[in-house]
Biopython code that builds the backbone (N, CA, C, O; Angstrom):
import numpy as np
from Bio.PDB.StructureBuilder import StructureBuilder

atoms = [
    (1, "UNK", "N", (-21.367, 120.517, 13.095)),
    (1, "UNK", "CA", (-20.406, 121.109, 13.996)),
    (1, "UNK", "C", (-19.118, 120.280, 13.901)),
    (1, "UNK", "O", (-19.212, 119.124, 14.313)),
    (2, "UNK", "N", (-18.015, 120.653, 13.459)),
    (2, "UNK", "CA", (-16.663, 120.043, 13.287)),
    (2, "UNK", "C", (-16.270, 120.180, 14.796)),
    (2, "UNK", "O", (-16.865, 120.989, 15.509)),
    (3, "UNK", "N", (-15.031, 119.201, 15.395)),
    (3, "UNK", "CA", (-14.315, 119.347, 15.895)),
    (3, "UNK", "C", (-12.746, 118.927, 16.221)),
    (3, "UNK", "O", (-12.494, 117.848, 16.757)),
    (4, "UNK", "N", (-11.983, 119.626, 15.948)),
    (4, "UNK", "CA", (-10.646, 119.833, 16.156)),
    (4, "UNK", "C", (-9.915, 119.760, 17.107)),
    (4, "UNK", "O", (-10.027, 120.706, 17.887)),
    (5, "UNK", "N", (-9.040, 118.841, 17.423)),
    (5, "UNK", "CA", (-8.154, 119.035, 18.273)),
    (5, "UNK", "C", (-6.505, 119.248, 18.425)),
    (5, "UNK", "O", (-6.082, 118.229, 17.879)),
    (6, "UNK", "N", (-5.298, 120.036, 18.880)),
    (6, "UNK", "CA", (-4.330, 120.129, 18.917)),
    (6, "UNK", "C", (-3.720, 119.372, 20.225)),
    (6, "UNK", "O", (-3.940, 119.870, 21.329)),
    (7, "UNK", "N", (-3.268, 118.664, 20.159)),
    (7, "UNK", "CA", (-2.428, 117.968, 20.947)),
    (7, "UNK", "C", (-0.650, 117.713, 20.519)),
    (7, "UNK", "O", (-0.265, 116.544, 20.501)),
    (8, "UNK", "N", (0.107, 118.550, 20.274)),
    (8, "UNK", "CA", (1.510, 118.246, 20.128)),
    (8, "UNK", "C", (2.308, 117.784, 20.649)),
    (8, "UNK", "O", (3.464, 117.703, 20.235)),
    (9, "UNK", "N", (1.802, 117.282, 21.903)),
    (9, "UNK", "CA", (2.873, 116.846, 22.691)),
    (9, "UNK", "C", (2.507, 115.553, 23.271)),
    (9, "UNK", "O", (3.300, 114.791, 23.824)),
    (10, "UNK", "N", (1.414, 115.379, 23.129)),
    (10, "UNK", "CA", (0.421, 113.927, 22.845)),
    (10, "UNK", "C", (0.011, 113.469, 24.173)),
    (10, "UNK", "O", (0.530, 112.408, 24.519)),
    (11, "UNK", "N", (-0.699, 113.949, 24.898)),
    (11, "UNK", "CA", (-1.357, 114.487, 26.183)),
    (11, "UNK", "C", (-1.991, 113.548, 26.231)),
    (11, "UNK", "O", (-1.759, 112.611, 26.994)),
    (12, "UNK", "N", (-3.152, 113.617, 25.228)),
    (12, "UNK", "CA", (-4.698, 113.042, 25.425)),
    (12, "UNK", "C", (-4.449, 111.717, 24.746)),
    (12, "UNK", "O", (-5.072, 110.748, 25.178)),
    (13, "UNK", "N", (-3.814, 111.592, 23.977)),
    (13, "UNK", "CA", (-4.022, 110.124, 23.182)),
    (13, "UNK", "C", (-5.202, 109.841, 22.383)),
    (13, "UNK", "O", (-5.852, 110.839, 22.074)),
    (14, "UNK", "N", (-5.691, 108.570, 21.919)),
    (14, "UNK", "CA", (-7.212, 108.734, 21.384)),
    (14, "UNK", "C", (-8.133, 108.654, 22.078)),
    (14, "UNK", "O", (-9.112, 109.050, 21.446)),
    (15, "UNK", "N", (-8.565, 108.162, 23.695)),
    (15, "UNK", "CA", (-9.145, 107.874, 24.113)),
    (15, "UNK", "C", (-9.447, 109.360, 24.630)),
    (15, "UNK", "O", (-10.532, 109.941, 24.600)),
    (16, "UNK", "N", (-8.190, 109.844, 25.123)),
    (16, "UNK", "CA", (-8.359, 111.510, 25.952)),
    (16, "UNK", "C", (-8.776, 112.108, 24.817)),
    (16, "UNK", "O", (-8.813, 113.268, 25.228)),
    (17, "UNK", "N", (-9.146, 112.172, 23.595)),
    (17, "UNK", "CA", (-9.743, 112.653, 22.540)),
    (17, "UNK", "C", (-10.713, 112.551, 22.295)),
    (17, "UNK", "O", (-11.372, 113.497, 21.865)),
    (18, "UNK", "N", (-11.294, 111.103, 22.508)),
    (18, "UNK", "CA", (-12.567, 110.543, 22.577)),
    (18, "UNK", "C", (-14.135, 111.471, 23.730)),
    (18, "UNK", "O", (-15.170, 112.137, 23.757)),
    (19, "UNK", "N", (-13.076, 110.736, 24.445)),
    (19, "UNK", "CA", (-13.688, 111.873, 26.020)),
    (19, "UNK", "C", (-14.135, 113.626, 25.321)),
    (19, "UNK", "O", (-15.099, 114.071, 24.698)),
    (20, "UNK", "N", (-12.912, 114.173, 25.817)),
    (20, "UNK", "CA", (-13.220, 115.528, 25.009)),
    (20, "UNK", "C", (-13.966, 116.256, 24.019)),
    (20, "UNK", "O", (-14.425, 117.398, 24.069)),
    (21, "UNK", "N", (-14.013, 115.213, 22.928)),
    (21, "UNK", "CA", (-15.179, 115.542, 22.086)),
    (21, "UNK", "C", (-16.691, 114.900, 23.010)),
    (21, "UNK", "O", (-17.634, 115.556, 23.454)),
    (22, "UNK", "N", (-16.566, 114.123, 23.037)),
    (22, "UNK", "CA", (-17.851, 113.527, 23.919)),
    (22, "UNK", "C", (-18.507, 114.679, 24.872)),
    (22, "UNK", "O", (-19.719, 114.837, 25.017)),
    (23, "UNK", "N", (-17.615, 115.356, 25.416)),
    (23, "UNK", "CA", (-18.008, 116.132, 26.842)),
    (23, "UNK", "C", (-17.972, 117.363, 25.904)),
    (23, "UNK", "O", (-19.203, 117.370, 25.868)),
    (24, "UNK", "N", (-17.732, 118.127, 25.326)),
    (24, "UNK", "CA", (-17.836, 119.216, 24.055)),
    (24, "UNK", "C", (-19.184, 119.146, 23.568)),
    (24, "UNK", "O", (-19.917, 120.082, 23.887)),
    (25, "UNK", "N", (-19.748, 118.054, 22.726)),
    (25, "UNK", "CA", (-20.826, 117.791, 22.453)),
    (25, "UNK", "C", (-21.679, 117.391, 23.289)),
    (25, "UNK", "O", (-22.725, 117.354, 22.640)),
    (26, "UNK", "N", (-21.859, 117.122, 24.151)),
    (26, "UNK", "CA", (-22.652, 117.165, 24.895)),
    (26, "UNK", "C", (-23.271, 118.372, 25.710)),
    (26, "UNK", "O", (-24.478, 118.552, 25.877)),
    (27, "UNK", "N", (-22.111, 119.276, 26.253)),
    (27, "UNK", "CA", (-22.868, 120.168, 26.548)),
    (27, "UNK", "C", (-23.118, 121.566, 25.615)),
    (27, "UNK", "O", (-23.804, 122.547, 25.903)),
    (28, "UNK", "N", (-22.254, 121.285, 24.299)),
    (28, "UNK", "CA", (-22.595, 122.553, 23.777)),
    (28, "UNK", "C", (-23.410, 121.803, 22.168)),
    (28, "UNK", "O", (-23.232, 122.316, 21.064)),
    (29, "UNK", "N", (-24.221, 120.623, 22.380)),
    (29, "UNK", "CA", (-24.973, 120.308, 21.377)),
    (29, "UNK", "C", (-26.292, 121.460, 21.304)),
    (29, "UNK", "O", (-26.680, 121.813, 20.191)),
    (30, "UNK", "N", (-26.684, 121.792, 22.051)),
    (30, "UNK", "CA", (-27.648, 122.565, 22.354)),
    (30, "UNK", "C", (-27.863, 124.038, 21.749)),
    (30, "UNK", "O", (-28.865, 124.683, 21.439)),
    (31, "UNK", "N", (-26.613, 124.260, 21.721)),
    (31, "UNK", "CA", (-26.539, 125.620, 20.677)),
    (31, "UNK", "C", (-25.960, 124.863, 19.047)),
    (31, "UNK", "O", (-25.694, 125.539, 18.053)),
    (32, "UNK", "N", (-25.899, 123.852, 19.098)),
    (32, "UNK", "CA", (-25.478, 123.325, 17.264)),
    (32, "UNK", "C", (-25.707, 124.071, 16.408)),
    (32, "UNK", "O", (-24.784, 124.365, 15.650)),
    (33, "UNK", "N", (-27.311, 124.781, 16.169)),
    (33, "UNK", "CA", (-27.582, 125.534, 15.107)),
    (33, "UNK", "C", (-26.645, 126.664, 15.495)),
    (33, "UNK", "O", (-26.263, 127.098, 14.408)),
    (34, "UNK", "N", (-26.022, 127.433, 16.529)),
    (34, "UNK", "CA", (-25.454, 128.571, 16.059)),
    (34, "UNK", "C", (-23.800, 127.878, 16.071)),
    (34, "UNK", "O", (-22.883, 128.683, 15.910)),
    (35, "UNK", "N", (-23.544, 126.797, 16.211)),
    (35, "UNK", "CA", (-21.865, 126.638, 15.962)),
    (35, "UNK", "C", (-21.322, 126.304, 15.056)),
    (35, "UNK", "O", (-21.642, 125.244, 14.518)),
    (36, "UNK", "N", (-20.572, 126.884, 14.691)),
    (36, "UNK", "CA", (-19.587, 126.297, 13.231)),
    (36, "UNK", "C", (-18.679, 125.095, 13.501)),
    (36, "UNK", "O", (-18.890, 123.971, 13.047)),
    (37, "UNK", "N", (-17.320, 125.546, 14.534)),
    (37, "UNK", "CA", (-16.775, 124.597, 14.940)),
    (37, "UNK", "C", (-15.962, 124.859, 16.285)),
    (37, "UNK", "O", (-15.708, 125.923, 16.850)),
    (38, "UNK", "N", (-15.588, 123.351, 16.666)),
    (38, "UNK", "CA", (-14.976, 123.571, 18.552)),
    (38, "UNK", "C", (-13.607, 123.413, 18.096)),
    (38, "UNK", "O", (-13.448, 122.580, 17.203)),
    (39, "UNK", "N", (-12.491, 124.092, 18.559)),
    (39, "UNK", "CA", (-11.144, 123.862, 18.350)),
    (39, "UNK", "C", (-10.896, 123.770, 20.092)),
    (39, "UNK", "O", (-11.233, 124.529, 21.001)),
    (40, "UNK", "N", (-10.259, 122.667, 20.076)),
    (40, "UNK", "CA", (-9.585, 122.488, 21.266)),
    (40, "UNK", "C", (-7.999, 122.046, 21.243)),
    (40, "UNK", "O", (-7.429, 121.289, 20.458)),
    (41, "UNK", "N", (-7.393, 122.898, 22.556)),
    (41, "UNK", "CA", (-5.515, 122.777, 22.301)),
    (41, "UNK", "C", (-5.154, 122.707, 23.211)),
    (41, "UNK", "O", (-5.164, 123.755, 23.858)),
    (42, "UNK", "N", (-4.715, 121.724, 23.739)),
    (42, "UNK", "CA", (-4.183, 121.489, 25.086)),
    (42, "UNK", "C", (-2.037, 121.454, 25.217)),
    (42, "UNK", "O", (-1.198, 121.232, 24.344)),
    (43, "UNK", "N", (-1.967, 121.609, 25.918)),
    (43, "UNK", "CA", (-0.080, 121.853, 25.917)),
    (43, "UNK", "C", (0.357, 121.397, 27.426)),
    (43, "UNK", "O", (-0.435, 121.170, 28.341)),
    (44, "UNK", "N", (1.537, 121.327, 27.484)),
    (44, "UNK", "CA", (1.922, 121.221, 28.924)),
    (44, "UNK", "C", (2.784, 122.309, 29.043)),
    (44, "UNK", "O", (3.617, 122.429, 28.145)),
    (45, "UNK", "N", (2.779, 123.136, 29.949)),
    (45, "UNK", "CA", (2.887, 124.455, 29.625)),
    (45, "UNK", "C", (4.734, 124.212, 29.790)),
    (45, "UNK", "O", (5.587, 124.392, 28.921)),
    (46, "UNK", "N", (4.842, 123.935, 30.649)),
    (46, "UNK", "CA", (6.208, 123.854, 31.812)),
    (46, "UNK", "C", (6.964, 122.135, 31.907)),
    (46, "UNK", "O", (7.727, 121.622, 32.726)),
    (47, "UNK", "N", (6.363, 121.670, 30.750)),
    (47, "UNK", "CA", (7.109, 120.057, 30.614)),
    (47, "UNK", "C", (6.604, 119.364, 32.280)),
    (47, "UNK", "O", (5.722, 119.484, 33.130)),
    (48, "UNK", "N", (8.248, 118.364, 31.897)),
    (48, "UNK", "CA", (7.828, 117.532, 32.932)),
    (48, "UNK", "C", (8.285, 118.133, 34.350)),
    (48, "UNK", "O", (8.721, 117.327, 35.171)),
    (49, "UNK", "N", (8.214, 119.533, 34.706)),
    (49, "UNK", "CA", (8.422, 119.885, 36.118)),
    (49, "UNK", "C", (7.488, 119.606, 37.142)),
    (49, "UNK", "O", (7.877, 119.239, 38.251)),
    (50, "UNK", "N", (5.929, 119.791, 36.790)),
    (50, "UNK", "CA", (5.013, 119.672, 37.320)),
    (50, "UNK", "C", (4.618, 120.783, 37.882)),
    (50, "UNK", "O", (5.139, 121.894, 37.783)),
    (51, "UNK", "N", (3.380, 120.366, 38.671)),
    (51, "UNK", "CA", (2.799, 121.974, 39.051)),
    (51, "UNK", "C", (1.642, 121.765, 38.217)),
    (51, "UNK", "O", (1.374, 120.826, 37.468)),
    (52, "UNK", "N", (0.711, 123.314, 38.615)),
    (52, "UNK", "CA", (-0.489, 123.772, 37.591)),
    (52, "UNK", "C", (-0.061, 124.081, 36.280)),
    (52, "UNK", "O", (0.237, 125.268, 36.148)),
    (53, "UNK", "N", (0.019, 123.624, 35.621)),
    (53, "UNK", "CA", (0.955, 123.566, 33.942)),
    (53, "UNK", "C", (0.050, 123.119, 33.064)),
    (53, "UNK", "O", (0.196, 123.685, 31.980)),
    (54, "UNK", "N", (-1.080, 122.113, 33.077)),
    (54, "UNK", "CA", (-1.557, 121.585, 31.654)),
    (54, "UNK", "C", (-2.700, 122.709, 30.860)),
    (54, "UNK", "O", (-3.873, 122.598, 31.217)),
    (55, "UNK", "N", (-2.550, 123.188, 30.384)),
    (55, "UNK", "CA", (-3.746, 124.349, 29.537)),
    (55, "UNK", "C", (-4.516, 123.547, 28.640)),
    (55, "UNK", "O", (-4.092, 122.487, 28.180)),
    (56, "UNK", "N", (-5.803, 124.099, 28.342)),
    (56, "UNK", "CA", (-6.605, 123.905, 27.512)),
    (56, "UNK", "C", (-7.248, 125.087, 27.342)),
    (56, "UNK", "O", (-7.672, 125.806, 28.246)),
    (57, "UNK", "N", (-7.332, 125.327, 25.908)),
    (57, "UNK", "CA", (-7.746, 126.574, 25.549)),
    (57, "UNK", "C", (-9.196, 125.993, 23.963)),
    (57, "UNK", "O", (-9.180, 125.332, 22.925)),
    (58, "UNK", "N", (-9.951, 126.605, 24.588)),
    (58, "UNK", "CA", (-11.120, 126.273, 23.410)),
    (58, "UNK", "C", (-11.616, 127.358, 23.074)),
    (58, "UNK", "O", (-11.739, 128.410, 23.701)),
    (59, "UNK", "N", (-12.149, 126.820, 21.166)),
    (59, "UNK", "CA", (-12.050, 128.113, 20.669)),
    (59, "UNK", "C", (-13.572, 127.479, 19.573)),
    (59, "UNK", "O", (-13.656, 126.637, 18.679)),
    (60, "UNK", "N", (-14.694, 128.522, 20.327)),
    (60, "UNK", "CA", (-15.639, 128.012, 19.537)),
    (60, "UNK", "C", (-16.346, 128.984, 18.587)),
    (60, "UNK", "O", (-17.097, 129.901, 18.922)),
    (61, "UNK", "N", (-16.030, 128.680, 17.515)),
    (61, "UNK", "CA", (-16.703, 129.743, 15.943)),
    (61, "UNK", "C", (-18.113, 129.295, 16.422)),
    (61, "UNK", "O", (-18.580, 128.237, 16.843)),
    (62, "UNK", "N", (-18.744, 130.931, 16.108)),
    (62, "UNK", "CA", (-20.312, 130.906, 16.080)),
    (62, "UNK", "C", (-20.526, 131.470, 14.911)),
    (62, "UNK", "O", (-19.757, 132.328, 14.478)),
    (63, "UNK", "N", (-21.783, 130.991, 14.135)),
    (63, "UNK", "CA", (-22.339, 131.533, 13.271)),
    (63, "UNK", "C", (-22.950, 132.982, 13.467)),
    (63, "UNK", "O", (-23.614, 133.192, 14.482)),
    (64, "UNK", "N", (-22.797, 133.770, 12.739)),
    (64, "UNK", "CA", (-22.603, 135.478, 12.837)),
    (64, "UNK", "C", (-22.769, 135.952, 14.159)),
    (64, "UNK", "O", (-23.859, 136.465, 14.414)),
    (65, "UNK", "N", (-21.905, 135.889, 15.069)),
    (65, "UNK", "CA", (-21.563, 135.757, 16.113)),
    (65, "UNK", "C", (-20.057, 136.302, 16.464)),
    (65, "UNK", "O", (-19.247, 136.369, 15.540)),
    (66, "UNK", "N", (-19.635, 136.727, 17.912)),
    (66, "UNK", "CA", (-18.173, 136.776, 18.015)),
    (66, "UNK", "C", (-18.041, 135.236, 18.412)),
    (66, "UNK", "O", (-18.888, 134.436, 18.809)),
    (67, "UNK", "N", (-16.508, 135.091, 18.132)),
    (67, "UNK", "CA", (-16.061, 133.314, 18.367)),
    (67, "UNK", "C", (-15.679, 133.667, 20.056)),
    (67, "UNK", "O", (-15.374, 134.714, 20.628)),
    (68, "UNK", "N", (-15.836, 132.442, 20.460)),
    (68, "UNK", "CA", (-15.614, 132.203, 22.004)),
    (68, "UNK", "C", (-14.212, 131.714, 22.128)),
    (68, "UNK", "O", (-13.704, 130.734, 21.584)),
    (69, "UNK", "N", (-13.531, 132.821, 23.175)),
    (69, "UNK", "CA", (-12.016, 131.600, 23.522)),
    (69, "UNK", "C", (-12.190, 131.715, 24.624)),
    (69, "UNK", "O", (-12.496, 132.738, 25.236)),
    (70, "UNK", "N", (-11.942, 130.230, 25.178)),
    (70, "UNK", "CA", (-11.804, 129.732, 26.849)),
    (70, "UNK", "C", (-10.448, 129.371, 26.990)),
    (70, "UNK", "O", (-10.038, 128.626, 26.100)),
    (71, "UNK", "N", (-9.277, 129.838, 28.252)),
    (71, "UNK", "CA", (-8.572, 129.236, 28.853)),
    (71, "UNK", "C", (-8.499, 128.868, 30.158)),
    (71, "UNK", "O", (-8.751, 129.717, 31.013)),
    (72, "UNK", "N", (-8.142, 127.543, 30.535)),
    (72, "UNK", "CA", (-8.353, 126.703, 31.448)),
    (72, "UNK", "C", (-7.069, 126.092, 31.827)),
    (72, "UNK", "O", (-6.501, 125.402, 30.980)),
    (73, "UNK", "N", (-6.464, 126.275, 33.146)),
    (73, "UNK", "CA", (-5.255, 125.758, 33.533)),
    (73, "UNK", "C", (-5.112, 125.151, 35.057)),
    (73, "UNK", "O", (-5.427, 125.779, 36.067)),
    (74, "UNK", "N", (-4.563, 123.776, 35.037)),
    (74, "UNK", "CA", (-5.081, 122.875, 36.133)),
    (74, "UNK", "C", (-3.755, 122.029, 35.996)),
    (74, "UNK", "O", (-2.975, 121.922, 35.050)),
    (75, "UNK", "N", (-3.758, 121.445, 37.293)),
    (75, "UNK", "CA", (-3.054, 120.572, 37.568)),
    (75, "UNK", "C", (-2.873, 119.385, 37.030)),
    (75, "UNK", "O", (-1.841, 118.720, 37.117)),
    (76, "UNK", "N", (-4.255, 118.971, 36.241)),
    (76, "UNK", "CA", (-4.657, 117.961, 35.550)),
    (76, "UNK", "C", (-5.273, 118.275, 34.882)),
    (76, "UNK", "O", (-5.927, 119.287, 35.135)),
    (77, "UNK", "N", (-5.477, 117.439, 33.328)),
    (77, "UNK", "CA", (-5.452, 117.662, 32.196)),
    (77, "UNK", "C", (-6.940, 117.993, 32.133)),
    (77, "UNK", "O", (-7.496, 119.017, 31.737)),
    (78, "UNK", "N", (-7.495, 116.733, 32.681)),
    (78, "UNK", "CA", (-8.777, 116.578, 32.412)),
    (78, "UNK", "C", (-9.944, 117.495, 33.239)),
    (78, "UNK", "O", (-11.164, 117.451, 33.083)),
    (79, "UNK", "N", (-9.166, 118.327, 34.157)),
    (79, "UNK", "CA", (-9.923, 119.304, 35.185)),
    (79, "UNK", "C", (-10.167, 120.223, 34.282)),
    (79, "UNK", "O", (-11.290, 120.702, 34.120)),
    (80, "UNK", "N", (-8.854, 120.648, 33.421)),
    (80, "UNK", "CA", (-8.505, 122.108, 32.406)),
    (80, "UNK", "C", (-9.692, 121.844, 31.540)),
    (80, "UNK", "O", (-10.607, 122.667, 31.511)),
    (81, "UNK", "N", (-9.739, 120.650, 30.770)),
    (81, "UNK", "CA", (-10.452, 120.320, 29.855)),
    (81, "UNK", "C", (-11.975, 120.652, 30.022)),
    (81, "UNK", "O", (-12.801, 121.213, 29.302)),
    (82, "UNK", "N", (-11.998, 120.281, 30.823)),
    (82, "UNK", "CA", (-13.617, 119.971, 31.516)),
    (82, "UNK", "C", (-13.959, 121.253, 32.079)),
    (82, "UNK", "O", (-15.177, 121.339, 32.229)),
    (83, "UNK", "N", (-13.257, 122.399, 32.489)),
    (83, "UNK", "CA", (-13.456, 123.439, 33.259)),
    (83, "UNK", "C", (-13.377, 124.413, 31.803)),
    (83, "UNK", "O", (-14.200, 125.326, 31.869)),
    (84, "UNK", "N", (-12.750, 124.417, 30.796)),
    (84, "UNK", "CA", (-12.594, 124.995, 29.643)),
    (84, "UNK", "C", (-14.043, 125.301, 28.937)),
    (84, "UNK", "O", (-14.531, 126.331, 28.473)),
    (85, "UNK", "N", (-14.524, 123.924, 29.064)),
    (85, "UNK", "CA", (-16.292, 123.739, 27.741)),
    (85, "UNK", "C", (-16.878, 123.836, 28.640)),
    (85, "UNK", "O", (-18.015, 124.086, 28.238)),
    (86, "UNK", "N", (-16.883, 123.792, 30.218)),
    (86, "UNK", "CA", (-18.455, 124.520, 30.887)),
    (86, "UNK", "C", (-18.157, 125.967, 30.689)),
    (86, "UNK", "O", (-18.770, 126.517, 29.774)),
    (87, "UNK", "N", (-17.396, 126.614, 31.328)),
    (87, "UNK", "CA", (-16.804, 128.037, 30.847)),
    (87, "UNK", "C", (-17.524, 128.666, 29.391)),
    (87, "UNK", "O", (-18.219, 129.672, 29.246)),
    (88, "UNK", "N", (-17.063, 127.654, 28.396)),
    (88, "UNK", "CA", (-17.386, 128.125, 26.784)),
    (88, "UNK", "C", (-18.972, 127.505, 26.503)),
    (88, "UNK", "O", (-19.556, 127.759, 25.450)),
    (89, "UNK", "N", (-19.460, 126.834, 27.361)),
    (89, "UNK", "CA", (-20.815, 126.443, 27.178)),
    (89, "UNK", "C", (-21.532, 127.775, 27.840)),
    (89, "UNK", "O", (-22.396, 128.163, 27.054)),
    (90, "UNK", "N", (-21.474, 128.528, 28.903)),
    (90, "UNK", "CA", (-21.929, 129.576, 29.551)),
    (90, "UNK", "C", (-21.806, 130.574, 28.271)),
    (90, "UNK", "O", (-22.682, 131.115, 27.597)),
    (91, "UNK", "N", (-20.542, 130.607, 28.201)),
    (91, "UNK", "CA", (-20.226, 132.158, 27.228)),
    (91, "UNK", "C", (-21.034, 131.825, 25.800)),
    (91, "UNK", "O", (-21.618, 132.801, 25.328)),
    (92, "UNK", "N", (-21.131, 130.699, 25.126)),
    (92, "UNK", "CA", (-22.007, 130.798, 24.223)),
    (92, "UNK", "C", (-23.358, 131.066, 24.564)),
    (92, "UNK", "O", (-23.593, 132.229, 24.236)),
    (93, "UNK", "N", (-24.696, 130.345, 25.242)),
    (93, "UNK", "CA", (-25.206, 130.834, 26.169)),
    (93, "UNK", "C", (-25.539, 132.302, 26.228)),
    (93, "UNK", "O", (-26.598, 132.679, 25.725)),
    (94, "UNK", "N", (-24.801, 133.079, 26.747)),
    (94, "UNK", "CA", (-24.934, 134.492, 26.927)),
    (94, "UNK", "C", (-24.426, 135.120, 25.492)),
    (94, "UNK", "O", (-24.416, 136.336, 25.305)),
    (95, "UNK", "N", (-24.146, 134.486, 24.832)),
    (95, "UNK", "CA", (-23.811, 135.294, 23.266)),
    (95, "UNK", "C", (-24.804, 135.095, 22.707)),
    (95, "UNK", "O", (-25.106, 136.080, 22.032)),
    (96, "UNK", "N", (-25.660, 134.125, 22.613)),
    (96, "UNK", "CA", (-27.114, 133.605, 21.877)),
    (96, "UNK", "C", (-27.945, 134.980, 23.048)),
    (96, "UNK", "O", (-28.329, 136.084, 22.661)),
    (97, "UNK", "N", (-27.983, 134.719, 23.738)),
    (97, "UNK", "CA", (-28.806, 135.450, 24.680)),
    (97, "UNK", "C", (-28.971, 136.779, 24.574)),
    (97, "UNK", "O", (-30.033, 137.204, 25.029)),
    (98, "UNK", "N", (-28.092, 137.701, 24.018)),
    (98, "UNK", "CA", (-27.325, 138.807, 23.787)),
    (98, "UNK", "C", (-28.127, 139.432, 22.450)),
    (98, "UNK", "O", (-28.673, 140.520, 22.262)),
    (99, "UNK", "N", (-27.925, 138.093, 21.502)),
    (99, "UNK", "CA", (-27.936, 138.444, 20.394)),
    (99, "UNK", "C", (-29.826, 138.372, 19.901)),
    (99, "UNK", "O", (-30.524, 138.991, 19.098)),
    (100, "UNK", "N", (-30.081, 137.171, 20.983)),
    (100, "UNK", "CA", (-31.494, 137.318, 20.749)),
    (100, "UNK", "C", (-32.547, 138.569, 21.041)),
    (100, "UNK", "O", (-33.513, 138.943, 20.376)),
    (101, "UNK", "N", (-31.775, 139.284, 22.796)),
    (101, "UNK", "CA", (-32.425, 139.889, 23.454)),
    (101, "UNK", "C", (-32.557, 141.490, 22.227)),
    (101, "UNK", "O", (-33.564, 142.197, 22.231)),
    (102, "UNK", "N", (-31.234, 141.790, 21.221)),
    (102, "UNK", "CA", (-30.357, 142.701, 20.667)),
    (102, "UNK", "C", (-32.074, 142.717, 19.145)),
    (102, "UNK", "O", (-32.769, 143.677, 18.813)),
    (103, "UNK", "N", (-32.126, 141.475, 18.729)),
    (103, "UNK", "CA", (-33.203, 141.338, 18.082)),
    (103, "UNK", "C", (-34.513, 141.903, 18.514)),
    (103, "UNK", "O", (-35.145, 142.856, 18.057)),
    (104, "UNK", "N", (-34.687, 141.364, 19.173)),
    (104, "UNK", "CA", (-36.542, 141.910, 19.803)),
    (104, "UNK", "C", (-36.422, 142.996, 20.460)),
    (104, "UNK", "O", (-37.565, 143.219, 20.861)),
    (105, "UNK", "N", (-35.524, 144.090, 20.946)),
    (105, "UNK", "CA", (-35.376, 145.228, 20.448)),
    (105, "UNK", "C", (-35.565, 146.456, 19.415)),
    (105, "UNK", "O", (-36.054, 147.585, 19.377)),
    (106, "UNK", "N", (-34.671, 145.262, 18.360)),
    (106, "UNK", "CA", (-34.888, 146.253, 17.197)),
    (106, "UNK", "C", (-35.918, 146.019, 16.656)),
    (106, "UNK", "O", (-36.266, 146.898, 15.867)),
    (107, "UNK", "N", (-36.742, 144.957, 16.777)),
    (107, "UNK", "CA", (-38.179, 144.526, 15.811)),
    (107, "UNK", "C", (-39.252, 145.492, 16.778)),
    (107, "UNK", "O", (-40.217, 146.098, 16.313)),
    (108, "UNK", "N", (-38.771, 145.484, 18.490)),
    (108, "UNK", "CA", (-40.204, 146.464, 18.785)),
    (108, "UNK", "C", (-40.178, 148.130, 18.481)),
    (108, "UNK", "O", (-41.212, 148.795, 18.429)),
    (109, "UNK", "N", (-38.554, 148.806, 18.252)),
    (109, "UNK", "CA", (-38.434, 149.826, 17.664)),
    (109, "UNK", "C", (-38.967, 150.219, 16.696)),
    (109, "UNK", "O", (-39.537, 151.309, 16.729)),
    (110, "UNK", "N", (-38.934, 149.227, 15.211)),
    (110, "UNK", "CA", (-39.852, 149.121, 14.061)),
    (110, "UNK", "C", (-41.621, 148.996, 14.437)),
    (110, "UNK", "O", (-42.531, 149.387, 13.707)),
    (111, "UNK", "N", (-41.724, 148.487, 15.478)),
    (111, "UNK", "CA", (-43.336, 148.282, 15.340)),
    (111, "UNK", "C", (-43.821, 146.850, 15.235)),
    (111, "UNK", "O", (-45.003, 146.506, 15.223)),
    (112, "UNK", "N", (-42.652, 145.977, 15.153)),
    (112, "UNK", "CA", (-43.212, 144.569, 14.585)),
    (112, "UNK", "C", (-43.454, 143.324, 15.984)),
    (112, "UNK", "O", (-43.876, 142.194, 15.739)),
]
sb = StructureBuilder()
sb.init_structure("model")
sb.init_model(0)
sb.init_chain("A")
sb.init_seg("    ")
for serial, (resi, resn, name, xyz) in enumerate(atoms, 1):
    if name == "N":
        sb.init_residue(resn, " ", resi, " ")
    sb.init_atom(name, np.array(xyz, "f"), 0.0, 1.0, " ", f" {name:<3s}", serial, name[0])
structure = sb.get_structure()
């Protein structure tokens, strides 16, 4: 499972990078066999005015699967972040779930 991050405006630094992947893998290690890779992109939407402005948007490729996009927007970086991959940990989750339930369907249609 690769993971990617966009930071252009240099938000997270390495440590806020560190974290992020850490908390990514952790809760979406569990589906590994169906993920390709986590893209994560965080921005400040509205500079330095302040306000609910920091986004994080994650974007997780599944193996023959639709890809998951989460957006997440918070006052703080690390709320967006963190509220982004439980979000995309659920929706993968219910895409495995989907796809399994979509299977044993068609195998009891056949007879098998």
């Amino acid at each position: 499972m690769k993971f990617n991050v966009t930071d252009k405006q240099n938000l997270l630094g390495s440590a806020g990078v560190d974290r992020a992947q850490s908390r990514s893998f952790s809760m979406l290690s569990k589906f590994g066999d169906h993920i390709k890779s986590i893209d994560l992109t965080v921005e400040d939407v509205n500079g330095p005015r302040g306000g609910i402005d920091k986004l994080c948007r994650v974007m997780i490729k599944l193996r023959r699967k639709a890809d998951v996009v989460i957006t997440s927007q918070d006052q703080k970086l690390s709320r967006a972040i963190a509220a982004a991959i439980e979000r995309g940990s659920r929706s993968v989750a219910r895409q495995i779930e989907r796809r399994d339930q979509r299977s044993k369907r068609q195998l009891s249609r056949i007879g098998v």
